[in-house]
KEBAMI-501050 format. One record per residue (C-alpha): x, z, y; residue in one letter. Coordinates in steps of 0.2 Angstrom, whole numbers, padded with zeros to 4 digits, always signed. Example, Ala and Ser with C-alpha at 12.3 -4.5 7.8 and 13.67 -1.06 7.14 Angstrom:
2
+0062+0039-0022A/+0068+0036-0005S/
This chain:
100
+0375-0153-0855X/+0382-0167-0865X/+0392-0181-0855X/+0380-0197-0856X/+0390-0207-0867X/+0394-0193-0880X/+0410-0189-0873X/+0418-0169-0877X/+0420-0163-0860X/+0429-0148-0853X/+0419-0135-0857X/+0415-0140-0876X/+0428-0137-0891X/+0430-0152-0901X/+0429-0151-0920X/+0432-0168-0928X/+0430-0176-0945X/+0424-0158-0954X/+0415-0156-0969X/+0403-0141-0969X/+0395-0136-0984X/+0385-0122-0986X/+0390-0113-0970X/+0385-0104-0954X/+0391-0114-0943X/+0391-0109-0924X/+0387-0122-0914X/+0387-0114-0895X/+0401-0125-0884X/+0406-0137-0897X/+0409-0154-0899X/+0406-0161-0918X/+0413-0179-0921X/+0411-0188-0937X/+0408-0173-0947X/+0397-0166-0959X/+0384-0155-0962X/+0376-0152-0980X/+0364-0136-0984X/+0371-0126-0965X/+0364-0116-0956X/+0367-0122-0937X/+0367-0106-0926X/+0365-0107-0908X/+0366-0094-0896X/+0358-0101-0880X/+0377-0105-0875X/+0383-0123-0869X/+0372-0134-0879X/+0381-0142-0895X/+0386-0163-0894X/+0385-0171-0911X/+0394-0188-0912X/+0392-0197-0928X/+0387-0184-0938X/+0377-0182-0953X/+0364-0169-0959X/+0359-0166-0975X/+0344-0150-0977X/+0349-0140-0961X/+0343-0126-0955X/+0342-0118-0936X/+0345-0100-0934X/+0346-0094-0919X/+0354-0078-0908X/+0356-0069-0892X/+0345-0079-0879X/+0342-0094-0890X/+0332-0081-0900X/+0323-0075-0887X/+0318-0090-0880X/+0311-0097-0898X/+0301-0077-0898X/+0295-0080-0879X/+0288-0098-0885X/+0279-0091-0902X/+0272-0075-0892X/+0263-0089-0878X/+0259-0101-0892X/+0251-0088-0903X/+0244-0076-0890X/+0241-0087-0874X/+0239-0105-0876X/+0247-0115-0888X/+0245-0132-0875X/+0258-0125-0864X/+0271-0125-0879X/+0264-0142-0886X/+0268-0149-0868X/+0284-0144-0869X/+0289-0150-0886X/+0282-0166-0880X/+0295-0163-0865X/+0308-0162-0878X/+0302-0178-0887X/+0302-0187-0871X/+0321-0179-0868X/+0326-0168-0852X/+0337-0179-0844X/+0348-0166-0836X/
């Protein structure tokens, strides 16, 4: 996870001051300073999470792969098939933030 303050830390990449346009941009292990992202796709794996640290977003998009992507298919198959209130819970989980 994210150091508190918004630090890189040793497991992340840090990728400072780019501008991304138009991309696919893999976002698994990295740590974005002072860049930015207009029109990307943002594609996360389910790896380290990303830290973004002065950033700005302009029409992104989320793709996501591997176990990211099966996570995302695991929630829509028990909101659509089960009980959507168990995955409203959790986006109001996310909402709240995990701390850790």
């Amino acid at each position: 996870m994210p150091d508190s303050n918004g630090q890189p830390t040793p497991d992340r990449e840090t990728v400072a001051g780019r501008d991304f346009s138009g991309e696919h941009v893999r976002i698994d292990g990295k740590h974005f300073e002072d860049c930015t992202f207009d029109t990307c796709t943002l594609v996360y794996s389910g790896g380290t999470p990303p830290n973004f640290v002065r950033c700005d977003f302009a029409a992104p998009h989320f793709a996501f792969e591997g176990a990211a992507q099966s996570t995302v298919q695991l929630m829509s198959a028990i909101y659509n098939g089960i009980d959507e209130r168990i995955i409203e819970k959790t986006f109001d989980q996310i909402r709240k933030g995990f701390g850790g």
